[in-house]
C-alpha positions as CSV (number, residue, x, y, z in Angstrom):
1,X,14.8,1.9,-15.3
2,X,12.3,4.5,-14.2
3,X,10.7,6.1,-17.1
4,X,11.0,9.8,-15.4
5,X,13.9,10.6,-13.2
6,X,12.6,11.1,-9.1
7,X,14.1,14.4,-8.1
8,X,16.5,14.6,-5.0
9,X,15.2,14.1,-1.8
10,X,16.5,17.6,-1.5
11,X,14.9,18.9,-4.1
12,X,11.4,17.2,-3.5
13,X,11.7,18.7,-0.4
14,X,12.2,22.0,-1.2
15,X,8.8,21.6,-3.8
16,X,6.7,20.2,-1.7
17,X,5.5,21.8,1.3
18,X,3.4,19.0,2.3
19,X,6.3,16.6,2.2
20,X,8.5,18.7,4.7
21,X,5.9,18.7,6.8
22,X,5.4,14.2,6.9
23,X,9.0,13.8,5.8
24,X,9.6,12.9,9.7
25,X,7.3,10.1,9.6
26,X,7.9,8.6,6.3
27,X,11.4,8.7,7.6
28,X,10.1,6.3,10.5
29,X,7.8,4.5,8.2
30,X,10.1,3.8,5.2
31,X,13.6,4.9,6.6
32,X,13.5,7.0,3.3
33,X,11.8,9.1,0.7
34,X,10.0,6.8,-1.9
35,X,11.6,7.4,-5.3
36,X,7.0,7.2,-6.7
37,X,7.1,10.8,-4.3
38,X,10.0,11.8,-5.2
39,X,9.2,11.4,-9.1
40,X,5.5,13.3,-7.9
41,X,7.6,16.1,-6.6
42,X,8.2,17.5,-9.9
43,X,4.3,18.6,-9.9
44,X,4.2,20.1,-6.1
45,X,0.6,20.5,-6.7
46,X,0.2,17.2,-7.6
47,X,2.8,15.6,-4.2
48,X,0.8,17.7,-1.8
49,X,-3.0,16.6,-2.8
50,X,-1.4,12.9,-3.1
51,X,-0.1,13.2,0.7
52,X,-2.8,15.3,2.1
53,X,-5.4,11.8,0.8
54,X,-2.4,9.8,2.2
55,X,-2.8,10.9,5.5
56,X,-6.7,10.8,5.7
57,X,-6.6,7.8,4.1
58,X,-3.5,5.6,6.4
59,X,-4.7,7.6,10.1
60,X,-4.0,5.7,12.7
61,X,-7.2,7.0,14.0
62,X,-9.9,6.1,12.1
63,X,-12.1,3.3,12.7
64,X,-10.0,0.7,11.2
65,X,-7.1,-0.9,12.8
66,X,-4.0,0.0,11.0
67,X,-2.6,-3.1,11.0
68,X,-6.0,-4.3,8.7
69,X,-5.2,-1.5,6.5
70,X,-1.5,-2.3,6.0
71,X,-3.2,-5.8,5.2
72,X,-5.9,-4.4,2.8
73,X,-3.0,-2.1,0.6
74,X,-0.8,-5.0,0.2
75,X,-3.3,-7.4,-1.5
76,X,-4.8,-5.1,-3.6
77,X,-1.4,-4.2,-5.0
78,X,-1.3,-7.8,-5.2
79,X,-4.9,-7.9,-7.2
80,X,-3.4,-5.0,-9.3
81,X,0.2,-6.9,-9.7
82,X,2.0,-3.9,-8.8
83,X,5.5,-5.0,-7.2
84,X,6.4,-2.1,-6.4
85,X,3.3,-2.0,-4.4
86,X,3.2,-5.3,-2.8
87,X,7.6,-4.5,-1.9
88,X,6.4,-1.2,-0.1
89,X,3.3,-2.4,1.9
90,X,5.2,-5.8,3.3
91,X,8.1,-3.7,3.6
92,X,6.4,-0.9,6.4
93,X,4.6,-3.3,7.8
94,X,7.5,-5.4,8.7
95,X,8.9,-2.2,10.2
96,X,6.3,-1.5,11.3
97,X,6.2,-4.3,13.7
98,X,3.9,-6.7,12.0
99,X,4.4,-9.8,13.1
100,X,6.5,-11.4,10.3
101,X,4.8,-15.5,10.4
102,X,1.1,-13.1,9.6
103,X,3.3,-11.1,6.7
104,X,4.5,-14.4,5.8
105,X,1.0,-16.4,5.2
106,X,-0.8,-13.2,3.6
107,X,-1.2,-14.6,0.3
108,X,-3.1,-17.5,2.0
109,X,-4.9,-15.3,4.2
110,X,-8.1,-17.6,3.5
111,X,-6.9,-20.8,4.9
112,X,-4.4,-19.0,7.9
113,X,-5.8,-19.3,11.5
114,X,-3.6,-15.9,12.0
115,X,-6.7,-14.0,10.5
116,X,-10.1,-13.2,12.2
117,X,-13.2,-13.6,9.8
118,X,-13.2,-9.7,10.3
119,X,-9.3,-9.7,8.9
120,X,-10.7,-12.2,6.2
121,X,-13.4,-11.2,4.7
122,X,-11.8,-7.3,4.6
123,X,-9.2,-8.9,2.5
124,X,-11.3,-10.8,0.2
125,X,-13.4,-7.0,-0.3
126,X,-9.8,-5.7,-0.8
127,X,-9.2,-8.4,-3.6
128,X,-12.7,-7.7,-5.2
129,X,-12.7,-3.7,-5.2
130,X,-9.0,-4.0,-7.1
131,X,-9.5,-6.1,-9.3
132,X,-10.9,-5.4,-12.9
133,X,-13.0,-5.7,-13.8
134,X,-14.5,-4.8,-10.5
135,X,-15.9,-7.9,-8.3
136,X,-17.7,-6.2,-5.3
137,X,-21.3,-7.4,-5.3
138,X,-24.1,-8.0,-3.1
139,X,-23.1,-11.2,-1.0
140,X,-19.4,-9.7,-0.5
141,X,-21.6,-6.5,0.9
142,X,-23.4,-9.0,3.3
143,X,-20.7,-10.0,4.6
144,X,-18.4,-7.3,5.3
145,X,-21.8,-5.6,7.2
146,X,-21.5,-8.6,9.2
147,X,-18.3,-7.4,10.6
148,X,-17.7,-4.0,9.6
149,X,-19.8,-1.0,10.2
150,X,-20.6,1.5,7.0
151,X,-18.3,4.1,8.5
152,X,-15.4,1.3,8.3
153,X,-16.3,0.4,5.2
154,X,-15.6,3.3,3.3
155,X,-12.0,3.5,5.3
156,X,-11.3,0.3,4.1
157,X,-12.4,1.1,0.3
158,X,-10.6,4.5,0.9
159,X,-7.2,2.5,1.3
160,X,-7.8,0.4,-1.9
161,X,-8.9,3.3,-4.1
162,X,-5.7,4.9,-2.3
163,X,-3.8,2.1,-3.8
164,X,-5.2,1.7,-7.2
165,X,-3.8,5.1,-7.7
166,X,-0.2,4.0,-6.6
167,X,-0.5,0.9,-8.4
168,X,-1.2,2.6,-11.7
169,X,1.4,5.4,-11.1
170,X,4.1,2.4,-10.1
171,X,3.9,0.1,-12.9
172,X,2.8,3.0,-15.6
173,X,6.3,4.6,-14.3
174,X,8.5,1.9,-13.4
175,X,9.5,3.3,-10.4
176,X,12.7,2.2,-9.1
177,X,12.0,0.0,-6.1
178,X,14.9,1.0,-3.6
179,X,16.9,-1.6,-1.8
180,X,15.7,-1.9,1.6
181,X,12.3,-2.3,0.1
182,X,13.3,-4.9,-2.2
183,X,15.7,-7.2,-0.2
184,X,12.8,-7.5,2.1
185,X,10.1,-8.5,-0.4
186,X,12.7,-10.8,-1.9
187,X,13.2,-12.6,1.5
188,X,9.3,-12.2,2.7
189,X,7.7,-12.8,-0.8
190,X,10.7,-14.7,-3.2
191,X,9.8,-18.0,-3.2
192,X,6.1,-17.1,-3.7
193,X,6.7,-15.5,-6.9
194,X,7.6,-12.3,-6.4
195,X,10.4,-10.6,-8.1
196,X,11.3,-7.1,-8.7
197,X,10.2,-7.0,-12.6
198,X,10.4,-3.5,-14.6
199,X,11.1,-1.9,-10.9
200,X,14.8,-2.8,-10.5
């Protein structure tokens, strides 16, 4: 059980004027309002500056595909062990067209021919950045130059310092995970480990 009640979709609509103005696409992206905006919604200041970094941060025109971002939010919820997290970012990628046998090996990203060294070595920065304490160092930075320029860098690092604050609001407020989101992790991620924990 959530440890503070998300308003209404109504009513976090009505407080946030930022909201009204994405609720179209997270409509198409989710198919819903996420209870962890909802529950923001309470603070409108707070709901707008969290969707204004949302949609500089997830643009689908920066520098870095948005599928590789999609990829880099879900493992470092993983690296934070936010379910909630790791639900919502297989969850709009699947619906997002994602194709589901890459979804399905992302926890063995490493070893999967579906991922290019680029894809790769992102993920293992993604792992690194999240974790804590922090693992980024010099030969990780080597290698991402190899692939990645410095302006992609920071969009990647963006997304997980995106995340980390969605991973601690999550888990520090149980959000409920809502059902669509959670019968697909279930079936995607299951038999890998993953279950719905303080979230259902």
């Amino acid at each position: 059980m959530a440890h503070v009640e998300p308003l209404s979709s109504e009513d976090a609509l009505a407080n946030s004027e930022i909201l009204r103005e994405q609720a179209g696409r997270m409509e198409s992206q989710f198919g819903f309002i996420p209870n962890s905006i909802r529950t923001m919604s309470r603070v409108p200041a707070l709901a707008n500056g969290f969707l204004l970094l949302q949609k500089g941060v997830m643009t689908r025109d920066g520098a870095v595909p948005f599928e590789v971002k999609k990829l880099v939010s879900h493992i470092a919820s993983k690296a934070a062990g936010c379910l909630y997290c790791q639900a919502h970012t297989s969850f709009t990628s699947g619906r997002g067209g994602m194709e589901a046998a890459k979804l399905e090996a992302l926890w063995d990203y490493r070893t999967s021919a579906l991922f290019s060294d680029a894809e790769k070595v992102a993920l293992d920065y993604a792992l690194a950045a999240a974790s804590v304490p922090n693992m980024v160092d010099d030969a990780l930075m080597v290698r991402m130059k190899d692939h990645w320029t410095d302006e992609q860098i920071v969009e990647i690092l963006g997304v997980v310092s995106f995340f980390g604050f969605l991973n601690r609001w999550n888990d520090s407020m149980a959000t409920e995970l809502e059902l669509p989101a959670a019968e697909f992790a279930t079936n995607l991620l299951g038999e890998k480990g993953w279950d719905v924990g303080k979230h259902g």
